[in-house]
C-alpha positions in Angstrom: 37.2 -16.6 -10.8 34.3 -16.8 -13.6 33.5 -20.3 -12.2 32.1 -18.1 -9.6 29.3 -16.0 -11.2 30.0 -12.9 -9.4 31.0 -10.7 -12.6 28.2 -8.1 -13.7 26.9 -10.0 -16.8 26.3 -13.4 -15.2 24.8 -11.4 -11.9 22.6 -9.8 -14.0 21.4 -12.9 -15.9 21.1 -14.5 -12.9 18.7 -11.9 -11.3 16.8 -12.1 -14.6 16.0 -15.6 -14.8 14.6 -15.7 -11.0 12.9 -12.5 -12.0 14.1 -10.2 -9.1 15.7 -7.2 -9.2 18.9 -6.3 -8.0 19.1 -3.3 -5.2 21.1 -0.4 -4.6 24.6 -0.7 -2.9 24.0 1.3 0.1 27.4 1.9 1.7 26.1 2.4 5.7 24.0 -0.5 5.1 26.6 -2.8 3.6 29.2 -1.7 6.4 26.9 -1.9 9.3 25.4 -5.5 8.0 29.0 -6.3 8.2 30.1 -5.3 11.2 27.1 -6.8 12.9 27.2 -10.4 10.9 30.8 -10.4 11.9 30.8 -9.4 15.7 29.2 -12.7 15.8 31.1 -14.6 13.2 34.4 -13.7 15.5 32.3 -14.3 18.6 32.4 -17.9 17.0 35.7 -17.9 15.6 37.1 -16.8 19.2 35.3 -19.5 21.0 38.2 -22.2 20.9 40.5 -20.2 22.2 38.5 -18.5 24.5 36.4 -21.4 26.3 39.2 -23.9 25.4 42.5 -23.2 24.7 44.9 -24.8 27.2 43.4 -27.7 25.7 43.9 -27.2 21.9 47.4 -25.8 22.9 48.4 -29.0 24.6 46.4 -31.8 21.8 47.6 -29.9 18.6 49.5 -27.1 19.3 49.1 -23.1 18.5 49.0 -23.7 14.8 46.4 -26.1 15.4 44.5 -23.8 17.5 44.4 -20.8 15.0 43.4 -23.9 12.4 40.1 -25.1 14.2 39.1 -21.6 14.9 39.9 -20.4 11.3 37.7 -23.1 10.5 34.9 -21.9 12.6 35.2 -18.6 11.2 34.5 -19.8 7.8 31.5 -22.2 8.8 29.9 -19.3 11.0 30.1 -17.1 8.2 27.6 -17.8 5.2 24.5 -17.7 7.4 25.3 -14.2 8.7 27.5 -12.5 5.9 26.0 -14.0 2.6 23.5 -11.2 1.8 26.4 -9.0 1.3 26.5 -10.5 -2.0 23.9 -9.1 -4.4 21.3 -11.3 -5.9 20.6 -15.0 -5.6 22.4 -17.8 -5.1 24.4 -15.9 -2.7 24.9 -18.4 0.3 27.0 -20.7 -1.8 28.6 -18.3 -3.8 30.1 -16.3 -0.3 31.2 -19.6 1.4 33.1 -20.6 -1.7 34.8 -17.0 -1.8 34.8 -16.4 1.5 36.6 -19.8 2.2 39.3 -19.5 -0.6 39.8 -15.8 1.5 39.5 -15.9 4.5 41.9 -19.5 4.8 44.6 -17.6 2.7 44.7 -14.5 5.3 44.8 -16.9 8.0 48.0 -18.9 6.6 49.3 -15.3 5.8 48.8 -14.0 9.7 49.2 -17.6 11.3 52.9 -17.9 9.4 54.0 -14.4 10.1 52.4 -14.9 14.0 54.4 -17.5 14.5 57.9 -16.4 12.6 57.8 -13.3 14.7 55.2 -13.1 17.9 54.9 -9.6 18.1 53.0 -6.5 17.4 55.7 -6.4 14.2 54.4 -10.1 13.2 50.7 -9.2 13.7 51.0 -6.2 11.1 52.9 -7.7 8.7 50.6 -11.2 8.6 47.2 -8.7 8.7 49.2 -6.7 5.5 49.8 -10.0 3.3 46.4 -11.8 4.9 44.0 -8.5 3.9 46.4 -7.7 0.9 45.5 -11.7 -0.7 41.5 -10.9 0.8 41.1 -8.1 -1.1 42.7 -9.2 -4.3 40.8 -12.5 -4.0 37.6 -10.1 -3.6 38.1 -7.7 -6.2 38.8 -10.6 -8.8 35.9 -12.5 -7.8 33.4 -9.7 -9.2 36.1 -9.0 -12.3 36.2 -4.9 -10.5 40.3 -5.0 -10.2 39.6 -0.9 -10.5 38.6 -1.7 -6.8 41.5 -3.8 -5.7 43.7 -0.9 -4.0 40.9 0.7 -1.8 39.1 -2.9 -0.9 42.6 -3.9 0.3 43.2 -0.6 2.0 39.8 -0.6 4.1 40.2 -4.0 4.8 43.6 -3.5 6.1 42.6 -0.6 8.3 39.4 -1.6 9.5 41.2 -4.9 10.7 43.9 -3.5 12.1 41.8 -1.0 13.9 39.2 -3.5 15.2 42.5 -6.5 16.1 45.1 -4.3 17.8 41.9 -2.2 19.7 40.7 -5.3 20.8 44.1 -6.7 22.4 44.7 -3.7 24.4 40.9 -4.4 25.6 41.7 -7.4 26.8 45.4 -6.7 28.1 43.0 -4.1 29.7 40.4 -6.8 31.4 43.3 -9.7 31.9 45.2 -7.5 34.1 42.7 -6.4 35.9 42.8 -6.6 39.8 40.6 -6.8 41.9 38.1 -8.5 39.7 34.8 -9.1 40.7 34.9 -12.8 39.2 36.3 -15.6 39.4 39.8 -15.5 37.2 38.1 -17.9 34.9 35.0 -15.8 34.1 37.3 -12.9 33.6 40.1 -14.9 31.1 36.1 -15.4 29.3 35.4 -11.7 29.5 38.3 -10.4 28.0 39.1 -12.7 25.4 35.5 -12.0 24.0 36.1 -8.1 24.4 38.8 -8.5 21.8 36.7 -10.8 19.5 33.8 -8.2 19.3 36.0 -5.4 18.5 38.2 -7.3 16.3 34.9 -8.6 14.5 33.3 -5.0 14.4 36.3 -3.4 12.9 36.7 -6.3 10.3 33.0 -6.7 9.6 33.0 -3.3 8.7 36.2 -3.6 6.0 34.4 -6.4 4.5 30.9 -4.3 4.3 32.9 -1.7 2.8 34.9 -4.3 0.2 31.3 -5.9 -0.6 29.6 -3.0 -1.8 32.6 -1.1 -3.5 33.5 -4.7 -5.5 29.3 -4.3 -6.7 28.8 -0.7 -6.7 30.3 -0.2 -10.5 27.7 -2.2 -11.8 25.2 -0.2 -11.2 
């Protein structure tokens, strides 16, 4: 993916000709930028579903659904996530990546979703989904040394933050009595499992960000 600029020599000419310099990879920095940026890019990505999804179920169906928001997802992201790539030109540079990833681990979860709608389905779509993510990644900034652990903590971090966040809102669904009306409360807990589900991811991908950078330095 050289057409992206990511690998270490064309970074580093890049920082030179705008005459900044590039700073330190700071692991808690990259991890917590993440999980913040992301809380609110799956705050976002969740909306569809959450505010409206009778209605996307019954004009284009679940596919359709998990489309729209997949495309929110990727449109929220740049603004929020883009400094996790070192040096500039990075807004442009981490929707282009970001897109080509993020819309290959949602055909990868979407398919296996709906081939087999169960907690067996979910694992195996977030394995091939954070499996392609990673590799995508780790190719992108020519550091295939970090391919194995990028795909790992993505994997792990997304499983932690998505499976956590569905017994959240199993948790609020069910809940009863509730002080609100049933409609607030679909809200409530449909955005408890985006926040957790973006925390947990948002932290893989702060993680993946600065181990794909750190060797450069």
């Amino acid at each position: 993916m050289r057409w992206l600029q990511l690998d270490p020599e064309s970074v580093a000419r890049r920082a030179e000709a705008y005459g900044v310099s590039l700073p330190e990879p700071r692991l808690g920095r990259f991890v917590l930028r993440g999980a913040l940026g992301f809380l609110l890019v799956s705050l976002a990505g969740f909306a569809p579903w959450t505010l409206a999804g009778s209605w996307f179920y019954q004009r284009i169906g679940e596919a359709g659904l998990y489309a729209v928001c997949a495309l929110v997802f990727i449109a929220a992201s740049g603004p929020l996530l883009h400094r996790l790539i070192l040096g500039p030109g990075s807004l442009p540079r981490f929707y282009c990546l970001f897109g080509v990833a993020f819309a290959g681990y949602s055909v990868a979860w979407t398919a296996a979703w709906l081939l087999m709608p169960s907690h067996t389905g979910s694992v195996i779509g977030l394995a091939a989904g954070t499996a392609f993510m990673g590799w995508v990644i780790a190719r992108a900034f020519a550091a295939a040394a970090a391919t194995l652990p990028v795909v790992l903590a993505l994997f792990l971090f997304n499983a932690a933050g998505y499976f956590l966040g569905g017994v959240l809102d199993s948790v609020l669904w069910n809940l009863d009595p509730f002080p609100f009306p049933r409609d607030v409360q679909v809200i409530l807990a449909r955005s408890s499992w985006a926040v957790l589900y973006g925390l947990g991811f948002g932290a893989g991908l702060g993680y993946a960000f600065c181990r794909v950078q750190t060797p450069r330095r």
